[in-house]
C-alpha positions in Angstrom: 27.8 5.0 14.6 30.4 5.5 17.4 30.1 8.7 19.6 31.6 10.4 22.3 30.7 11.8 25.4 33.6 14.4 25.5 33.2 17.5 23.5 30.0 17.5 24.2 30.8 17.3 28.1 32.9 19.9 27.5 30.8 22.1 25.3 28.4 21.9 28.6 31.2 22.6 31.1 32.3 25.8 29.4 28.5 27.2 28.6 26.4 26.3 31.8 27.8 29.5 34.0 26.2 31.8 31.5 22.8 30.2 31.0 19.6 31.4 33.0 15.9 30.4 31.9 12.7 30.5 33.8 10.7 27.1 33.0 8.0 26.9 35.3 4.7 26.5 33.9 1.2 26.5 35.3 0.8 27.3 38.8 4.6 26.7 39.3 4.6 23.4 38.0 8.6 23.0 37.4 8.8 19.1 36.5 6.1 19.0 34.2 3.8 15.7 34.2 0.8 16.2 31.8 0.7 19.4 29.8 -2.8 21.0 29.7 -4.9 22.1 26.7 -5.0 25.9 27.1 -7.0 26.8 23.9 -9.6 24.6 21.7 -8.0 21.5 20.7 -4.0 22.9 20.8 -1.6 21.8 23.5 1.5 23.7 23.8 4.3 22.5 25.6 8.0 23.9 27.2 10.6 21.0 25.7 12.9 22.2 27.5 11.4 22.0 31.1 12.2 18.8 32.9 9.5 16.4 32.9 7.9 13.0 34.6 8.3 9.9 33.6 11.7 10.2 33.1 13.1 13.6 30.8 12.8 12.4 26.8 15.3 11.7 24.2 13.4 11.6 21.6 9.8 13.2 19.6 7.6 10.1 20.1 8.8 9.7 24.6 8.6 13.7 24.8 4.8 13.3 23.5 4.1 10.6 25.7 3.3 12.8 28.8 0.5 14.3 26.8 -3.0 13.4 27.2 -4.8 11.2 24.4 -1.0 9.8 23.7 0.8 6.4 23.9 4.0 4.9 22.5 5.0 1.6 20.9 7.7 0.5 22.6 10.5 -0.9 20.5 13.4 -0.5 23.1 15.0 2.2 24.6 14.7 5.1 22.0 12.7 5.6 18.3 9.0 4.5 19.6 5.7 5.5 17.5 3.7 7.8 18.7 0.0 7.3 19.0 -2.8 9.8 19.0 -6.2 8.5 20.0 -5.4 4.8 18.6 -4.2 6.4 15.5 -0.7 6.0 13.9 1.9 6.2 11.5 1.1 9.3 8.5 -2.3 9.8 10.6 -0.2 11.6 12.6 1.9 14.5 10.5 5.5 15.0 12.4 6.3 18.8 11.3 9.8 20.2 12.4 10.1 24.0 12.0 7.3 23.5 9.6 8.6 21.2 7.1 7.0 17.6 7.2 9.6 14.4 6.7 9.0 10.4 7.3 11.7 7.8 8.1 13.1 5.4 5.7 12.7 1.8 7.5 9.9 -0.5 5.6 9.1 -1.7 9.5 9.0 1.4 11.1 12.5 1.5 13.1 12.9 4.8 12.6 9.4 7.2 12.6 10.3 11.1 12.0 10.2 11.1 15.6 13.5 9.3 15.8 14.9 12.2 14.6 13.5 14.9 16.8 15.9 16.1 19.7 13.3 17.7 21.9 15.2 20.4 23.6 16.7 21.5 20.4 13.5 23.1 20.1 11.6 26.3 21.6 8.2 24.5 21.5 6.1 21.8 20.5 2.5 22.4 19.4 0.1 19.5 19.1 -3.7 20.4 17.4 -5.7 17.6 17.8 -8.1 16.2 15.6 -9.2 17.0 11.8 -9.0 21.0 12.7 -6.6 22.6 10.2 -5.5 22.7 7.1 -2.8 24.4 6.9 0.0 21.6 7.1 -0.4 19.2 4.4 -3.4 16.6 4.3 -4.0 13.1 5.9 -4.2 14.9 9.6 -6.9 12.4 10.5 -5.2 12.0 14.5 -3.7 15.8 14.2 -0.4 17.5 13.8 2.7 17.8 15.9 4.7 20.8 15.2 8.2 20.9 17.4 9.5 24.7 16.2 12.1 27.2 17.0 11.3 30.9 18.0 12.9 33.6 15.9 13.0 36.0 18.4 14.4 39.1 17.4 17.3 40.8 19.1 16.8 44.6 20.4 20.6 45.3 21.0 23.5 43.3 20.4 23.3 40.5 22.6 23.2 36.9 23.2 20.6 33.7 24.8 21.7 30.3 25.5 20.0 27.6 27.3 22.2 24.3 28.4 21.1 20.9 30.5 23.0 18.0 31.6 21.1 14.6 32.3 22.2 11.5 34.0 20.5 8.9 34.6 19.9 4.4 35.9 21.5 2.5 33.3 24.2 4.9 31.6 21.6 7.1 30.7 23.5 10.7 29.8 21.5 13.5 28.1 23.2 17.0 26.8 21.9 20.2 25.1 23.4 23.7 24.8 21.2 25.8 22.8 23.0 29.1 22.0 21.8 32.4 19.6 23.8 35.3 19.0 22.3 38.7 17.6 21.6 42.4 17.3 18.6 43.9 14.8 20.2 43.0 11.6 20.2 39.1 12.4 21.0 36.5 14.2 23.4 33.4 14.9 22.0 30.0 16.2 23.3 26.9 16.9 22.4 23.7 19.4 24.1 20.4 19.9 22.4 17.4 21.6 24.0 14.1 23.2 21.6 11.2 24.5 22.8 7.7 25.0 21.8 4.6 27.7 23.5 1.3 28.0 20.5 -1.7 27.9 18.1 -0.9 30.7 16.4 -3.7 33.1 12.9 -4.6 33.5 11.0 -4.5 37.2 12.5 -8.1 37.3 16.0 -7.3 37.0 16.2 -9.0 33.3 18.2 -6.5 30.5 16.3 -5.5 27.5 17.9 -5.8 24.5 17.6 -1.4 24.1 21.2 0.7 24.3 21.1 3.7 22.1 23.6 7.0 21.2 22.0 9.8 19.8 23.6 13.4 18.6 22.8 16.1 16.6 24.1 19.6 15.5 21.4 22.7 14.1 22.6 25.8 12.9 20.2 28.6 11.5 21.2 32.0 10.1 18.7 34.9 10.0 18.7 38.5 8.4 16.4 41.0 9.9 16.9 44.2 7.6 14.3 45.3 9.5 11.4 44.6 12.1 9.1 42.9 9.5 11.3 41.4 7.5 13.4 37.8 8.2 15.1 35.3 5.7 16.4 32.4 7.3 18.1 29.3 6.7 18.9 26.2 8.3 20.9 23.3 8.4 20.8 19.8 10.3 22.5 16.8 10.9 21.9 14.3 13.4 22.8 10.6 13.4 22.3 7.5 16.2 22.4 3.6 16.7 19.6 1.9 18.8 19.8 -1.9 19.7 15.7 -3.3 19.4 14.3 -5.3 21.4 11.5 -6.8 18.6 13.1 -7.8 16.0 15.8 -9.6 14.0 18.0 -6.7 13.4 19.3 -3.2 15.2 19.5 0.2 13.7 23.2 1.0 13.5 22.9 4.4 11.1 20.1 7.1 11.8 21.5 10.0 9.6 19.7 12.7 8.7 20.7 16.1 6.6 18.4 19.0 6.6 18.4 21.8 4.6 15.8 24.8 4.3 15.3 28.8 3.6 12.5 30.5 4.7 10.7 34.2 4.1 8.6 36.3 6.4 7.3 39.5 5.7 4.7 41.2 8.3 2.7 44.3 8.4 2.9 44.6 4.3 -0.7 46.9 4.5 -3.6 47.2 6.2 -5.3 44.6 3.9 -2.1 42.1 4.1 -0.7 41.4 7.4 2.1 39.1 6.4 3.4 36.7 3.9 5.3 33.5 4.5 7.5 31.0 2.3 9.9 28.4 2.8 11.8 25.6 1.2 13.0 22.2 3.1 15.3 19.7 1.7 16.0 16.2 4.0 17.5 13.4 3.6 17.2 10.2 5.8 19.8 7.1 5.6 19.3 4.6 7.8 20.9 1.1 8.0 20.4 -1.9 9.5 21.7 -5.3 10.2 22.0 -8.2 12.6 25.7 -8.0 13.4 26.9 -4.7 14.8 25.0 -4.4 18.2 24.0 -8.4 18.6 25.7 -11.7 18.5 24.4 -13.0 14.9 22.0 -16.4 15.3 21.7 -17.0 11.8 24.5 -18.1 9.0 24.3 -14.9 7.1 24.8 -11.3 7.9 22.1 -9.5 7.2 22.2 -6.0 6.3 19.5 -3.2 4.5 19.8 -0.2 3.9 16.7 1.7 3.1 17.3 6.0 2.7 14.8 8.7 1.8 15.0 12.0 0.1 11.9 14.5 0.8 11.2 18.0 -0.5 9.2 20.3 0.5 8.0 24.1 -0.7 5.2 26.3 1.4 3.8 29.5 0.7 0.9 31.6 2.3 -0.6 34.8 2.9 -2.4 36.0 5.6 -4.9 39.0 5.0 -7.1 41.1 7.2 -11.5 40.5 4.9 -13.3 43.6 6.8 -12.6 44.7 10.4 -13.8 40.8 11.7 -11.8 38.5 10.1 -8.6 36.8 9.1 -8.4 34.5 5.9 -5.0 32.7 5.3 -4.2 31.3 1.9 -1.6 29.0 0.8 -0.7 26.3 -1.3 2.3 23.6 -0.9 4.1 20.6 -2.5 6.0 17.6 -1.0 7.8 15.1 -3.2 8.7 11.9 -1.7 11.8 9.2 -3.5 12.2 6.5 -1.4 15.3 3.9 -2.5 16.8 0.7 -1.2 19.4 -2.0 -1.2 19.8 -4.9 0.9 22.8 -7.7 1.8 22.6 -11.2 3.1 25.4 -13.4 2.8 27.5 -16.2 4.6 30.6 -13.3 4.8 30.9 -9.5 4.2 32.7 -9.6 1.4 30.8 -7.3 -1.3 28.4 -5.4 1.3 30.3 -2.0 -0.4 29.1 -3.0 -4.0 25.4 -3.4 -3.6 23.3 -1.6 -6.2 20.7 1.0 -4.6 17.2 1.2 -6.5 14.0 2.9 -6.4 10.8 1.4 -4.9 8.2 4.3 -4.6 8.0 7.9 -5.1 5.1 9.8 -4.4 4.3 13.5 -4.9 1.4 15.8 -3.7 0.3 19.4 -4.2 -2.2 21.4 -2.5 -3.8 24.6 -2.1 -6.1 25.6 1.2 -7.9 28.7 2.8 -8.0 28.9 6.7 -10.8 31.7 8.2 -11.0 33.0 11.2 -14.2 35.5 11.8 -15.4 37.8 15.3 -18.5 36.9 15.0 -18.7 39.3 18.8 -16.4 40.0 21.8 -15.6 35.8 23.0 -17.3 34.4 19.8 -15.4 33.1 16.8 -16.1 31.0 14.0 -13.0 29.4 12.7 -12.9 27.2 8.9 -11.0 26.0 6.8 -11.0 24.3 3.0 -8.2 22.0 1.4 -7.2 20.0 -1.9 -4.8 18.4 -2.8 -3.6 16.0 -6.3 -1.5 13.1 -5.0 0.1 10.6 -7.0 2.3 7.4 -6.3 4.8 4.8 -8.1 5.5 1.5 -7.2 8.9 -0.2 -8.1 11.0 -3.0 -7.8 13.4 -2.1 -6.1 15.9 -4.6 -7.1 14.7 -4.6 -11.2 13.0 -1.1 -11.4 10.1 -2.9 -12.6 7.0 -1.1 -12.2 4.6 -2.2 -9.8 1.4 0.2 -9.4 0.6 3.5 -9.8 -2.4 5.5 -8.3 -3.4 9.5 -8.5 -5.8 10.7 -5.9 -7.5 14.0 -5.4 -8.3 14.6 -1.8 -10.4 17.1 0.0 -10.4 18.1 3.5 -12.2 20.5 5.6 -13.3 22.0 9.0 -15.7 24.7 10.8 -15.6 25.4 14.6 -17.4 27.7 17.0 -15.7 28.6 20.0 -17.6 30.9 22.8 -15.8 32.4 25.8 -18.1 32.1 28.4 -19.5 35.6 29.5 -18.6 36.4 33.6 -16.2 33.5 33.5 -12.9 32.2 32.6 -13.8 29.6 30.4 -14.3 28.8 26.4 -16.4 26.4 25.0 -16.1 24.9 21.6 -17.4 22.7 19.3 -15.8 21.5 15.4 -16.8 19.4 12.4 -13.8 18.0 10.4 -13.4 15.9 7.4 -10.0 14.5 6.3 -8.4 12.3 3.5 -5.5 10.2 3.7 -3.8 8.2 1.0 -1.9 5.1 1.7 1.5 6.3 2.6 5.3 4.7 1.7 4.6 1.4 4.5 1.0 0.7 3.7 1.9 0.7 -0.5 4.8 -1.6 0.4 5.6 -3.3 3.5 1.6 -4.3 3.6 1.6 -4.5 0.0 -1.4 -1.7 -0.8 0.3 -0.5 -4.0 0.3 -3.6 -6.6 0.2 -3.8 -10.6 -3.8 -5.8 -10.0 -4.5 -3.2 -7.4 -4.5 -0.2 -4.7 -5.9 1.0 -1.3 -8.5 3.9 -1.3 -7.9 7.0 0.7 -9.1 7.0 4.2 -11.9 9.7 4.7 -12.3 11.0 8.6 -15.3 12.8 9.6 -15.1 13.8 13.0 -16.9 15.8 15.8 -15.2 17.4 18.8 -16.1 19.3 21.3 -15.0 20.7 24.6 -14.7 23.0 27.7 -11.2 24.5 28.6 -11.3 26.2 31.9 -8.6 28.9 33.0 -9.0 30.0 36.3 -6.8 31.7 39.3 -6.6 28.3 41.3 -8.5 26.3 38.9 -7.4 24.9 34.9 -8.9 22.2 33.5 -10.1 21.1 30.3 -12.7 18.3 28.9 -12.7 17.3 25.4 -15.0 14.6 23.6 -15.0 13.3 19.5 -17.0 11.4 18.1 -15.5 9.9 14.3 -16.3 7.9 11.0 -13.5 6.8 9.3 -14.5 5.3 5.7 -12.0 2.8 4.1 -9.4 2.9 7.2 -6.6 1.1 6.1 -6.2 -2.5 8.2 -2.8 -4.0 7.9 -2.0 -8.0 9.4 0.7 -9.8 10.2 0.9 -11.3 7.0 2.0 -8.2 5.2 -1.0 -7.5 3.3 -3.8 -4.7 4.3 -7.3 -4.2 3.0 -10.3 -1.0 3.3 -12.6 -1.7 6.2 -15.1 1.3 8.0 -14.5 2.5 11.8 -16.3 4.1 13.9 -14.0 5.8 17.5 -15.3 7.9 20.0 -13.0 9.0 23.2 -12.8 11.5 25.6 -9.7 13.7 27.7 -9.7 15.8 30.5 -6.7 17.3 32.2 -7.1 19.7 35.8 -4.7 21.7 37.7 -6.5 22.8 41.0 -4.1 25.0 43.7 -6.2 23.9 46.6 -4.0 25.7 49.0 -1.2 28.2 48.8 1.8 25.6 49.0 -0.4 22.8 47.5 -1.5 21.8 43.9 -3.2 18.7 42.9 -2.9 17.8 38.9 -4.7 15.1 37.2 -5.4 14.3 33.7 -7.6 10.9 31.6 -7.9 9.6 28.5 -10.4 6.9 27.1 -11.0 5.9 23.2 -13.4 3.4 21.8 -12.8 2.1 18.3 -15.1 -0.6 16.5 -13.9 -2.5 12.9 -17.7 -2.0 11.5 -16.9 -3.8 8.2 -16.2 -6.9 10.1 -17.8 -6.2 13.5 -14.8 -6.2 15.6 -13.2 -4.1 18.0 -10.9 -1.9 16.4 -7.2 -2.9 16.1 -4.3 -0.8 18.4 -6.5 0.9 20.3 -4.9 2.0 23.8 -7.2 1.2 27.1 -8.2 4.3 29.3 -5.3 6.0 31.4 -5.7 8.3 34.3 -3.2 10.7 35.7 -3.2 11.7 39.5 -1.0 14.3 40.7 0.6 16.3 43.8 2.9 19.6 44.5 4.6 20.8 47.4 6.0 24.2 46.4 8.0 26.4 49.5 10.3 28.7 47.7 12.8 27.4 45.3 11.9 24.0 46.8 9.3 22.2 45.0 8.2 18.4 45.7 5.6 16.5 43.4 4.5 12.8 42.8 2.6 10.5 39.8 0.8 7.8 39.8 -0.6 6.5 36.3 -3.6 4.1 36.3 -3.7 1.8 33.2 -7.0 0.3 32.3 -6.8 -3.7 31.2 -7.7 -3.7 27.5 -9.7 -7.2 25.7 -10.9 -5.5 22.8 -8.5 -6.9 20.3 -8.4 -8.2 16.7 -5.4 -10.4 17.1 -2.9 -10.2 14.3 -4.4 -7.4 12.6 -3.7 -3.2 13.4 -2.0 -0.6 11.4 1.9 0.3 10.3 3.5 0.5 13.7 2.1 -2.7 14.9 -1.0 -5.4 15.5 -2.9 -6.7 18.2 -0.9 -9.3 20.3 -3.8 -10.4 22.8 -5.8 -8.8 25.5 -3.5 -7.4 28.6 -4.4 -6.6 32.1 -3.9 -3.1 34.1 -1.1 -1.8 35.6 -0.1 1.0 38.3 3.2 2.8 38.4 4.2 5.6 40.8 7.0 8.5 39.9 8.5 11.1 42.2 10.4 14.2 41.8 11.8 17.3 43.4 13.7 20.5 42.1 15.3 23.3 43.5 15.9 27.0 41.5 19.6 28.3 42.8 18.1 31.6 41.0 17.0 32.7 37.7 19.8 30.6 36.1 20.0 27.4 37.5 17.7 24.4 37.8 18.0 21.5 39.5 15.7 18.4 39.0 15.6 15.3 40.3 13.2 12.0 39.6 12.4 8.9 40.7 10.1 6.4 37.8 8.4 3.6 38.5 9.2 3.4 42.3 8.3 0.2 43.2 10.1 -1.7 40.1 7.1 -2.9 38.9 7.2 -5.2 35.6 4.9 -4.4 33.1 4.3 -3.5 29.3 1.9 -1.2 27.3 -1.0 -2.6 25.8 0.7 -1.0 22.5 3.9 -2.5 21.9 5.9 -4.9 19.6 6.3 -8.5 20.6 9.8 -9.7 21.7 12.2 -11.0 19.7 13.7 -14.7 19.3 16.5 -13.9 17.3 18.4 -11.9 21.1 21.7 -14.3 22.2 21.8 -13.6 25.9 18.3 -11.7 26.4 15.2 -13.0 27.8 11.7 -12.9 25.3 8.4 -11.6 26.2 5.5 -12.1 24.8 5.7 -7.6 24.7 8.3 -5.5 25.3 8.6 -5.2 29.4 9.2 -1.3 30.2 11.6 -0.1 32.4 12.0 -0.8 36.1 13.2 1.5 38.7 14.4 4.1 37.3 16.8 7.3 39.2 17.8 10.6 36.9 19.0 13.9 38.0 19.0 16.8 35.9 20.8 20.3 36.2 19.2 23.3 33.7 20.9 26.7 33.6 19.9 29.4 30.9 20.5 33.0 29.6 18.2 35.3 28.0 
C-alpha cells in the first residue's frame, strides 16, 4: 500500500488553530512514562497524551509503557503484546467493545496492528482472570481501547489534533473531530504514521519502514438523555517491512462495521440496557518481493484474510439498595480463509483460488455482581459459560481436518476494603479461566488434526494488592500467584502439546511529589514461570524491569527523565514458547536512559519534546524474534536490535 503524507498534512494544517485539550495526568505528569493502577487491578490510560519511550503508532508500543507489559519486537511497527509472560488470545484486544484477531498464520499482524492509539478516548487494561464480561480465555486480562460518547448540551463541536516527527522519517498525524447538539452527534478521526528503516545503537539499519493510516466515522442519535444508537465504520490499511522473517507485510486492511444500543435509567430496578453488533474484516498480504530484494527464485506471496462477527447484549439492574448484578450473554463467529503463490514469475498471482481452513464459533452467557457489603467494603463476582466449537480444513482441498466442541467455565470473587482514616484500598481476588486453542495454535502449531486436539487451558489465579492515592503520594503494589492446567506449549517445529505451569509475579508503580516543583515516579515488574510437566523454566517469560523517574515542573515548563533497568534472564526452554515466539537463549541486562520536556502555550496547545535511548545503546528485549537470513543489504542478529538514539518532537492542540 502506497500513501501520502499530504492531505493528511493538510487536514492538520487547517484543524490545529481550533483544538485545545488538557492532558496532564497525575500530579502534572504531561509526558506520561508508566501509567498507574488507580483502582484494583484496572489501569486507565490518556492515548492521547504524549508519552516516553518514544509516542506509539500502534496498540501493542502504546501498551508497552505499562507495568507487567513487554513487546516482541518484529521491526518497526505490529509487535505482540505481552501481559505477565502471557500472549497471543491470552490476551483479549477489545476495540469499542467488539473483540477481532489478525489474519497471519505467524503472527505479522496481532489485532494490535490495527489499533491507532489516539483515534481513541481511552484505553482500559484489567489485569488478570477478574471479569467476565468480555468473552472468555482472559487468562493475562483484557485491553479495551474505547471512544467516549459524550453527549452534547448545545450545539457545538470538540476536536483534538497532533503532529509527530521524529529520527528516521518518523511522521505521526491525528485529527479527531465530533460535531453535535442533543439529538446526536457527528464523529470522525484520521490517522497517519510512517518511518523509513531505523538504526540500531551501532549505526546498522534494521530491516523495519512502515506506513500506516486509517479513517473512523461514528454516527449517534440521542432522542434523548438516556437513550443512544450508534454506528460505526472503519477502515485502516498499512505496509511494514520485518526484520524476522522471509517475507514483509505489504496489505494490512481492515473494514469495520458495528451498531450499538444504550438505554439508561429504564426504572428503579433496571438502570440500563446495552446491545451491539460488530462486523470486521481483516485482509492481509504478504510476500518477499514488494519491500525487499527477493533471495530466492520464486516470488512468494500469501494471502491469508479473516471475517469476524460479533453480537453483545446486557442488562444492568439495581438487587436491593446494596448491589449491582449485570447479565449478558454474547456470540463471536470466526471464518478464517487463505490462498497462497510461489512461482519463478508473477504470471497467475490474480487467479489463485481462496479456501477455508478453520472456522470457530462461541456463545456465552455471564452474570457480574457487585455488592456494598458497608461504606469502603465491596464484594465483587462474577460467573461465565460458554459452548465453543472449531473446524479444521484444508485450505487448498477443503478437506476436513479436526473438529472439537468445548464448554468452558470461568469465574471470579474479590474483596476490596478502603482503608478507614486513609487514602488507600486493599484487595484481594480468586479467578478461574478457560481458554481453547485459538486460530494459530489449531494450525500453524498444528493443535487441531483429524488423530487429535489440544485441551483448553484452565487458569486459577490469586491476586492481591494495595493501591495508594494520596495528596503527594500514589502508588500501588500488586502480587498473583497462578495454576495454569494444560497451557498450551508450542516449538519451533510447528507442533504444540498440554503441559501444567505454575507463575507468580509482582508490580508496583509510585508517584511521590517530594517537593512543590519536584516529582519522583517509578514503577517494577517481576514474573516467575515454571513448565511443571517437564520441570523447566517456563517458556517467554520476560526478566524483571524497574522504572525510575524525575519531573521538574515551573509553569507551563515541565522537564522529566527515564531510566529503565532490564534484569538478565537464563531461565529458558530453548526452542519452545507460545504463538508469538520461543525461547532463543539466555540474554544479559541492559540500561537505557530517555529525556523529555514540554511546554503548554495555553489550554490549546502542547508542545512535547523527547529524547530515547540517549546514549545509543545496542540492545534487544529478552522477548523478541530472531533475525532474519533471507535480508539483501541488512546485517542479522541473533534478536532483533532495538532502536538507537532516537529525537521526536510533538505539537498537541485541542478543543472541547
Amino acid at each position: 500500500m502506497k500513501t501520502s503524507r499530504r492531505p493528511l498534512c493538510l487536514l492538520l494544517a487547517a484543524a490545529f488553530p481550533a483544538f485545545a485539550q488538557d492532558t496532564a495526568v497525575t500530579f502534572g505528569e504531561v509526558v506520561v512514562t508508566a501509567p498507574q493502577m488507580r483502582d484494583p487491578l484496572v489501569i486507565a490510560n490518556n492515548p492521547k497524551a504524549p508519552q516516553v519511550p518514544v509516542p506509539a503508532n500502534d496498540g501493542a508500543s502504546f501498551l508497552k509503557n505499562i507495568p507487567g507489559f513487554n513487546v516482541v519486537r518484529k521491526g518497526g511497527t505490529d509487535g505482540d503484546p505481552v501481559l505477565r509472560g502471557l500472549a497471543g488470545s491470552r490476551l483479549p484486544i477489545l476495540l469499542d467493545g467488539a473483540e477481532f484477531h489478525g489474519g497471519c498464520g505467524m503472527r505479522m499482524d496481532p489485532p494490535t496492528a490495527y489499533v491507532f492509539p489516539e483515534a481513541f478516548d481511552r484505553v482500559v487494561v484489567i489485569k488478570g482472570p477478574q471479569t467476565v464480561r468480555y468473552g472468555n480465555g482472559n487468562l493475562a486480562g483484557v485491553v479495551s481501547f474505547e471512544r467516549d460518547a459524550k453527549p452534547f448540551k448545545e450545539s457545538g463541536a470538540r476536536a483534538f489534533g497532533s503532529l509527530m516527527v521524529g529520527s528516521w522519517g518518523r511522521l505521526d498525524g491525528v485529527v479527531d473531530a465530533t460535531f453535535g447538539n442533543p439529538n446526536g452527534y457527528l464523529r470522525a478521526s484520521g490517522t497517519h504514521s510512517e518511518s523509513d528503516d531505523y538504526e540500531d545503537g551501532n549505526g546498522r539499519k534494521v530491516h523495519s519502514l512502515f506506513k500506516r493510516d486509517s479513517l473512523n466515522f461514528l454516527g449517534g442519535w440521542t432522542p434523548d438523555a438516556n437513550t443512544r444508537i450508534e454506528i460505526s465504520a472503519a477502515r485502516s490499511g498499512a505496509e511494514a517491512a520485518y526484520a524476522d522473517r522471509t517475507m514483509d507485510g505489504v496489505v494490512f486492511d481492515r473494514e469495520g462495521y458495528g451498531i450499538k444500543f444504550e438505554r439508561k435509567r429504564i426504572s428503579e430496578v433496571l438502570r440500563k440496557v446495552e446491545a451491539q453488533y460488530n462486523d470486521n474484516y481483516i485482509d492481509h498480504v504478504m510476500d518477499n518481493y514488494s519491500l525487499r530484494t527477493k533471495s530466492v527464485a520464486n516470488y512468494m506471496w500469501n494471502n491469508p484474510d479473516r471475517k469476524t462477527k460479533g453480537l453483545r447484549a446486557s442488562a444492568e439492574m439495581n438487587v436491593g439498595k446494596a448491589a449491582v448484578l449485570t447479565v449478558g450473554a454474547d456470540w463471536q463467529n470466526n471464518l478464517h480463509t487463505l490462498r497462497t503463490f510461489s512461482n519463478a514469475v508473477l504470471a497467475g498471482i490474480d487467479t489463485v483460488a481462496r479456501g477455508k481452513d478453520l472456522e470457530a464459533t462461541t456463545t456465552g452467557v455471564f452474570g457480574e455482581l457487585t455488592y456494598a457489603l458497608s461504606d469502603g467494603r465491596r464484594l465483587l463476582a462474577g460467573l461465565r459459560h460458554d459452548r465453543f466449537s472449531v473446524d479444521r480444513f484444508t485450505w487448498s482441498t477443503g478437506a476436513a481436518n479436526g473438529s472439537a466442541k468445548e464448554s468452558l467455565n470461568g469465574g471470579f470473587l474479590r474483596y476490596e476494603h478502603d482503608l478507614s482514616g486513609q487514602p488507600a484500598t486493599a484487595y484481594m481476588g480468586l479467578g478461574r479461566g478457560e481458554r481453547p486453542m485459538d486460530h494459530w495454535e489449531a494450525t500453524t502449531y498444528n493443535g487441531l488434526t483429524a488423530a487429535g486436539k489440544l485441551n483448553p487451558e484452565t487458569n486459577t489465579q490469586i491476586d492481591a494488592g494495595l493501591i495508594w492515592n494520596g495528596e503527594n503520594l500514589n502508588g500501588s503494589l500488586s502480587a498473583y500467584y497462578s495454576k495454569i492446567g494444560d497451557y498450551v506449549l508450542t516449538r519451533n517445529n510447528n507442533t504444540s502439546s498440554n503441559v501444567d505451569a505454575t507463575r507468580h509475579g509482582l508490580e508496583a508503580d509510585v508517584a511521590w511529589r517530594f517537593a512543590k516543583q519536584w516529582t519522583m515516579r517509578g514503577s517494577y515488574a517481576y514474573v516467575h514461570a515454571d513448565n511443571d510437566t517437564m520441570g523447566v523454566p517456563l517458556a517467554q517469560t520476560p526478566p524483571h524491569e524497574l522504572k525510575l523517574g524525575l519531573d521538574w515542573q515551573a509553569g507551563s515548563l515541565t522537564l522529566g527523565g527515564l531510566a529503565r533497568l532490564v534484569g538478565g534472564q537464563d531461565r529458558v526452554h530453548i526452542g519452545y514458547g507460545n504463538v508469538v515466539g520461543q525461547d532463543l537463549g539466555a540474554t544479559g541486562g541492559f540500561a537505557t536512559l530517555a529525556l523529555n520536556g514540554s511546554y503548554r502555550f495555553d489550554k490549546k496547545t502542547l508542545l512535547s519534546v523527547g529524547v530515547d535511548n540517549v546514549f545509543d545503546r545496542i540492545y534487544a528485549e529478552h522477548i523478541s524474534r530472531t533475525g532474519s537470513t533471507a535480508i539483501s543489504g541488512y546485517t542479522t542478529d541473533i534478536r532483533v536490535n532495538e532502536p538507537g538514539r532516537f529525537v521526536w518532537v510533538k505539537a498537541s492542540f485541542a478543543l472541547d
